[in-house]
N, CA, C and O atoms as CSV, one atom per row, in Angstrom:
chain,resi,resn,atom,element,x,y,z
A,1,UNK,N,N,-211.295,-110.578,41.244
A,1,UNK,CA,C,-210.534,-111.398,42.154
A,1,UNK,C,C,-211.031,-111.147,43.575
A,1,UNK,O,O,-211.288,-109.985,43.892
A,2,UNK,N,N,-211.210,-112.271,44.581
A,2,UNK,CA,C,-211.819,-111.851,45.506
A,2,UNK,C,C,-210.638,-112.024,46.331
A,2,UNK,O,O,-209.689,-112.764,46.068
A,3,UNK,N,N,-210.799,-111.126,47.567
A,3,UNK,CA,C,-209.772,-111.244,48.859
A,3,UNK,C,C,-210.698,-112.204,49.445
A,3,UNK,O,O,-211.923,-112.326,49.413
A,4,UNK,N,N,-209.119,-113.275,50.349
A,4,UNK,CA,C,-209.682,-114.101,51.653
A,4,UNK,C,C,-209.222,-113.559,53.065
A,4,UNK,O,O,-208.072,-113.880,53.363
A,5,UNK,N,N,-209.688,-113.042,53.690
A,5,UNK,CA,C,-209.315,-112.437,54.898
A,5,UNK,C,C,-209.062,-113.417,55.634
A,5,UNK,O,O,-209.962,-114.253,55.719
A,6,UNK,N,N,-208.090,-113.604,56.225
A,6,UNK,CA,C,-207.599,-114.747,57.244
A,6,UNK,C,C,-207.618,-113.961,58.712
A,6,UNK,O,O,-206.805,-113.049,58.865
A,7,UNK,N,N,-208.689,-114.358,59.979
A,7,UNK,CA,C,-209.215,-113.631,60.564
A,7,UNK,C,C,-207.753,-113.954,61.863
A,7,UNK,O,O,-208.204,-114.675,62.752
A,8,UNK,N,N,-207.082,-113.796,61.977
A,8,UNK,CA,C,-205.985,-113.835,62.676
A,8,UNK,C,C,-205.141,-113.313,64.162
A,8,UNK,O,O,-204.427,-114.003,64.891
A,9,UNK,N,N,-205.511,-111.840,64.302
A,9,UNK,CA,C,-205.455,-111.172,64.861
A,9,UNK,C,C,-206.493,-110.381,65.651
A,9,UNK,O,O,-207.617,-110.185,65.188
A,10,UNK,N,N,-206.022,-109.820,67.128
A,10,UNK,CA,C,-207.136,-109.435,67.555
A,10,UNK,C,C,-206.989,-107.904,67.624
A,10,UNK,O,O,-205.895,-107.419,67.913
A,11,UNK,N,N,-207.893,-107.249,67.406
A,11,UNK,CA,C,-208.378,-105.761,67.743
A,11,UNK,C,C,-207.209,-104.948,68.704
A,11,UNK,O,O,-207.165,-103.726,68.846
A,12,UNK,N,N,-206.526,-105.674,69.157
A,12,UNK,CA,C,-205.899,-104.665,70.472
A,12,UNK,C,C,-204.415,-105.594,69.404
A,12,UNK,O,O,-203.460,-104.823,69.491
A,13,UNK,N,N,-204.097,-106.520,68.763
A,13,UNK,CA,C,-203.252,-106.314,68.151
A,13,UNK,C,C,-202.870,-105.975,67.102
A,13,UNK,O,O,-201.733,-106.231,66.706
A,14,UNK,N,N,-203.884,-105.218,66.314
A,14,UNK,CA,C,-203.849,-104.913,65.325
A,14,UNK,C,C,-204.069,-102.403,64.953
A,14,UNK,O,O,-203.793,-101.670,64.003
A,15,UNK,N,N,-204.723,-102.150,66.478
A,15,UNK,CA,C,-204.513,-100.725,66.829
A,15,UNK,C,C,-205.788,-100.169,66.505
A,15,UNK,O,O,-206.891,-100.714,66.556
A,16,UNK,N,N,-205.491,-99.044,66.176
A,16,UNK,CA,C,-207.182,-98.224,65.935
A,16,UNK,C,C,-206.824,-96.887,65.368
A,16,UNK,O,O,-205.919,-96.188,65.824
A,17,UNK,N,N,-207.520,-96.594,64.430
A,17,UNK,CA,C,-207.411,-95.402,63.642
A,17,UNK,C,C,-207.745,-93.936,64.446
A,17,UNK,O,O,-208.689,-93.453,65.072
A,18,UNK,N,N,-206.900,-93.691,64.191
A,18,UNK,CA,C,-206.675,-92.426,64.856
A,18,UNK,C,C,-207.490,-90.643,64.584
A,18,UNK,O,O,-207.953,-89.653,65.151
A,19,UNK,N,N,-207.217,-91.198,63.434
A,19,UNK,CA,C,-207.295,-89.827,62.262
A,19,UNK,C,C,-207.993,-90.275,61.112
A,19,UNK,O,O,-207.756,-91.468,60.923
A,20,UNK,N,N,-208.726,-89.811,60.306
A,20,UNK,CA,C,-209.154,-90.412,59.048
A,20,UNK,C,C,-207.866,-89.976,57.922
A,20,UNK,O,O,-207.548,-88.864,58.344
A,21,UNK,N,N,-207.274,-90.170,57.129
A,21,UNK,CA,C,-206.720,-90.369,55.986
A,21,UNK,C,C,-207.465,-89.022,55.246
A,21,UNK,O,O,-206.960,-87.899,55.246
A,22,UNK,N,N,-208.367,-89.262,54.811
A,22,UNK,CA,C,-209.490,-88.477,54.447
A,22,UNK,C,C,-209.172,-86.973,54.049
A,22,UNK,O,O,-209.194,-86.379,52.971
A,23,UNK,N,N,-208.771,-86.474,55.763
A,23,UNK,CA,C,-208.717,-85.291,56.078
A,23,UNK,C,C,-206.962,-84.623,55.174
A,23,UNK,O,O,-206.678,-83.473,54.839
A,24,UNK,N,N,-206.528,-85.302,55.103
A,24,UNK,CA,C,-205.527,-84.539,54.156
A,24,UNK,C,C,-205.042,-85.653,52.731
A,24,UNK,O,O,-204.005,-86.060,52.207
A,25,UNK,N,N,-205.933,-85.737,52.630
A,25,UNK,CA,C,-206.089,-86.503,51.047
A,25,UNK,C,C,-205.774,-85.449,50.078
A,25,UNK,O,O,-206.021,-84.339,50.551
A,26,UNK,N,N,-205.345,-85.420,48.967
A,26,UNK,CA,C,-205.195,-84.756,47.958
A,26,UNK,C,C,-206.395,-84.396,47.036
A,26,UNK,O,O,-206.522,-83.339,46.418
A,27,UNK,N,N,-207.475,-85.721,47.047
A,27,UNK,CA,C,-208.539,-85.407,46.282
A,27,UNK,C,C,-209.853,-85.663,47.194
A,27,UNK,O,O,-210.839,-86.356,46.945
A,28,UNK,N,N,-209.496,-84.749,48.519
A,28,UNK,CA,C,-210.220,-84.863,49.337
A,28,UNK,C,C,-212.210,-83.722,48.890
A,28,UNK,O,O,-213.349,-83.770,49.354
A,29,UNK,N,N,-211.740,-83.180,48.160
A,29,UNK,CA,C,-212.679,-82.547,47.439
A,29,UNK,C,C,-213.558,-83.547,46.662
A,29,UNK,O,O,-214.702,-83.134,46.473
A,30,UNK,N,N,-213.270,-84.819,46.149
A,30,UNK,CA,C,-214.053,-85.398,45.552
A,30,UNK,C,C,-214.824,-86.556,46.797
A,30,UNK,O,O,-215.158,-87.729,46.631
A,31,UNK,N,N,-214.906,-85.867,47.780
A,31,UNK,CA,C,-215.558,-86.923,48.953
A,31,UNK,C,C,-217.442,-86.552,48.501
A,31,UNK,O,O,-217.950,-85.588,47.927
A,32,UNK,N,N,-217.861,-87.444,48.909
A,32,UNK,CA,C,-217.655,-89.057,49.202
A,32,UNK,C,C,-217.748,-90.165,48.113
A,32,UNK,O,O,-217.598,-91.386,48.172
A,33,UNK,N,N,-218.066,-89.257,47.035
A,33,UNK,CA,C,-218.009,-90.079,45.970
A,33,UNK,C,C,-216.505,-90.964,45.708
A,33,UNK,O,O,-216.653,-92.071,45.190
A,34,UNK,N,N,-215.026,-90.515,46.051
A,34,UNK,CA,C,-214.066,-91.448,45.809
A,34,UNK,C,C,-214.004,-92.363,46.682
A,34,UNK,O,O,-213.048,-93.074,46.371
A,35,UNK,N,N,-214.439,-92.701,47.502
A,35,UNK,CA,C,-214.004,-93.710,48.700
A,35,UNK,C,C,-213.982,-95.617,47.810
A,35,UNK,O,O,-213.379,-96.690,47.757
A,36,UNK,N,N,-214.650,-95.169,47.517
A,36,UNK,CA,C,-215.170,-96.579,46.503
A,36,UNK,C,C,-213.586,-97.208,45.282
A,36,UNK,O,O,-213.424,-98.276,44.693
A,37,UNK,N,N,-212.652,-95.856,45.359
A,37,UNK,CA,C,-211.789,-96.435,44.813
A,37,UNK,C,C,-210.154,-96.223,45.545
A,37,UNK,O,O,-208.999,-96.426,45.169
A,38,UNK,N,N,-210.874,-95.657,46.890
A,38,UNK,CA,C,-209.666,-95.479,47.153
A,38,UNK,C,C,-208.583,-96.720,47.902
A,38,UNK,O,O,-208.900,-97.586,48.716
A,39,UNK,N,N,-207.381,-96.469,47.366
A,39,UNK,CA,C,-206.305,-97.280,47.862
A,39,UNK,C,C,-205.860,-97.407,49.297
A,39,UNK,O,O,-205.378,-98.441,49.760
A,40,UNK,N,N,-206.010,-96.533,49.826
A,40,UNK,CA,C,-205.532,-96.775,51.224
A,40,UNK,C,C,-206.219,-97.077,52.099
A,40,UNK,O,O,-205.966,-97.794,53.067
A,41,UNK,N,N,-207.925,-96.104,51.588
A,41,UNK,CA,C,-209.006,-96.729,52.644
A,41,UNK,C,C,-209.725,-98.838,52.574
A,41,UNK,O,O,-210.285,-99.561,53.398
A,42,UNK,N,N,-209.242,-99.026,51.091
A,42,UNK,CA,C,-209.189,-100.501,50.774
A,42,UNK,C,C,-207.760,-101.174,51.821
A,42,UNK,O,O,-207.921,-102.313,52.260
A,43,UNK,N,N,-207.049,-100.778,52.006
A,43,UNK,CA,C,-205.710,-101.271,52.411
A,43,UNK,C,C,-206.109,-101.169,54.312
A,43,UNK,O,O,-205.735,-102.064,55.070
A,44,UNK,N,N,-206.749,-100.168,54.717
A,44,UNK,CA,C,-207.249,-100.340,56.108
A,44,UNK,C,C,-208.446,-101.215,56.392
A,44,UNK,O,O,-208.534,-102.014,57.325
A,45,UNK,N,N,-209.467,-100.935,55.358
A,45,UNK,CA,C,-210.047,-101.781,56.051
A,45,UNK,C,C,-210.459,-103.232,55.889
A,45,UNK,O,O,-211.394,-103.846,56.402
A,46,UNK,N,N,-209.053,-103.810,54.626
A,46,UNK,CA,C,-208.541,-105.200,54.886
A,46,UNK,C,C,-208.019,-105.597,56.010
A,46,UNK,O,O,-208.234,-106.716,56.476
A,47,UNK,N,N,-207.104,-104.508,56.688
A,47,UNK,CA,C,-206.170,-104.854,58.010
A,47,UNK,C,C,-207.283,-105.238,59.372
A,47,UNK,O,O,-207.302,-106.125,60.226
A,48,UNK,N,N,-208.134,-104.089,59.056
A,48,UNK,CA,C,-209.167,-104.003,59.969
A,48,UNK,C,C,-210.336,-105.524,60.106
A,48,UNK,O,O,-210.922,-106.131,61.003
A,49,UNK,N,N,-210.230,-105.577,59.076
A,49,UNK,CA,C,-211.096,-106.923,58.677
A,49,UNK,C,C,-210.381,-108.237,59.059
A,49,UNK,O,O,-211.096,-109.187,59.379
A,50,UNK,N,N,-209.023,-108.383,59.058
A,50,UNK,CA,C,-208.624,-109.232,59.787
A,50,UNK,C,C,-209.047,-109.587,61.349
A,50,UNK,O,O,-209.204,-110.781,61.605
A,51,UNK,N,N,-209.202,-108.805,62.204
A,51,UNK,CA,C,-209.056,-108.359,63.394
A,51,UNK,C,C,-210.261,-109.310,64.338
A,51,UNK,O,O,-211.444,-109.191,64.020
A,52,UNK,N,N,-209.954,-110.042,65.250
A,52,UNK,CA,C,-211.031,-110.595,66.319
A,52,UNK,C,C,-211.360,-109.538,67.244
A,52,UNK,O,O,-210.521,-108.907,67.887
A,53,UNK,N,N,-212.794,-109.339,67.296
A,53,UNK,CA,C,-213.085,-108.179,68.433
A,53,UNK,C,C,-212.312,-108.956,69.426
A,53,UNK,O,O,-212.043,-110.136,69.200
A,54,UNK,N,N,-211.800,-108.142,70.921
A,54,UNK,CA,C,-211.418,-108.923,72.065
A,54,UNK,C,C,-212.745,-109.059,73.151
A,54,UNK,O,O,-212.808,-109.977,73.968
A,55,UNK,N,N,-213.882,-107.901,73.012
A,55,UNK,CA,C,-214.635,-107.980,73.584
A,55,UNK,C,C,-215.535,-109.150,73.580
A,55,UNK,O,O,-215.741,-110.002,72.716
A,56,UNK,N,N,-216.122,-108.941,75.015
A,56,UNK,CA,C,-217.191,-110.509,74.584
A,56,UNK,C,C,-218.540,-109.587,74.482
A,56,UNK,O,O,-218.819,-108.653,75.234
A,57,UNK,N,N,-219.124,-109.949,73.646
A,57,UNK,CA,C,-220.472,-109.838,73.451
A,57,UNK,C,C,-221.426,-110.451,74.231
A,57,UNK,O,O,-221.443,-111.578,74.726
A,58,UNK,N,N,-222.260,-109.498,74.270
A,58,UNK,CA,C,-223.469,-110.539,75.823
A,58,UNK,C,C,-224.443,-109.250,75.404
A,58,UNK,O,O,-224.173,-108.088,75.101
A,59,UNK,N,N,-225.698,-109.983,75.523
A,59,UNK,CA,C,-227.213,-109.666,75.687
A,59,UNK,C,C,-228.132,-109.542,76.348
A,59,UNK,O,O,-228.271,-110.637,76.893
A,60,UNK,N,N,-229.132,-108.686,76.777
A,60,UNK,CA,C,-229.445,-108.348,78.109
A,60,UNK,C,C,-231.120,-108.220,77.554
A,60,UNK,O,O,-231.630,-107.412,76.778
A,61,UNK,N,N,-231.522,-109.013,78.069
A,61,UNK,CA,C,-233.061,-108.773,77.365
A,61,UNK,C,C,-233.949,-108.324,78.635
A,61,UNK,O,O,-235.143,-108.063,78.492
């Protein structure tokens, strides 16, 4: 089943991770091999994936 990210929100309304999750995980011993199934890091960085940078991008050649 695929997710549709509905790009909605911008970066400054949506916050910024603070802390990794990671660091007091329970099966933090099985890093980095679990990330691939984990639930919460899937659940952030759907939220995250919503998000419009606010910055503008510009190029300087």
């Amino acid at each position: 089943m695929e997710t549709v990210i509905i790009r909605d929100k911008f970066d400054f309304e949506i916050g910024y991770l603070v802390k990794s999750p990671c660091l007091t995980c329970k099966n933090r011993s099985a890093l980095p091999g679990c990330h691939s199934e984990c639930r919460v890091l899937d659940k952030i960085q759907t939220l995250l994936a919503r998000g419009i940078s606010s910055q503008a991008s510009s190029y300087e050649s």
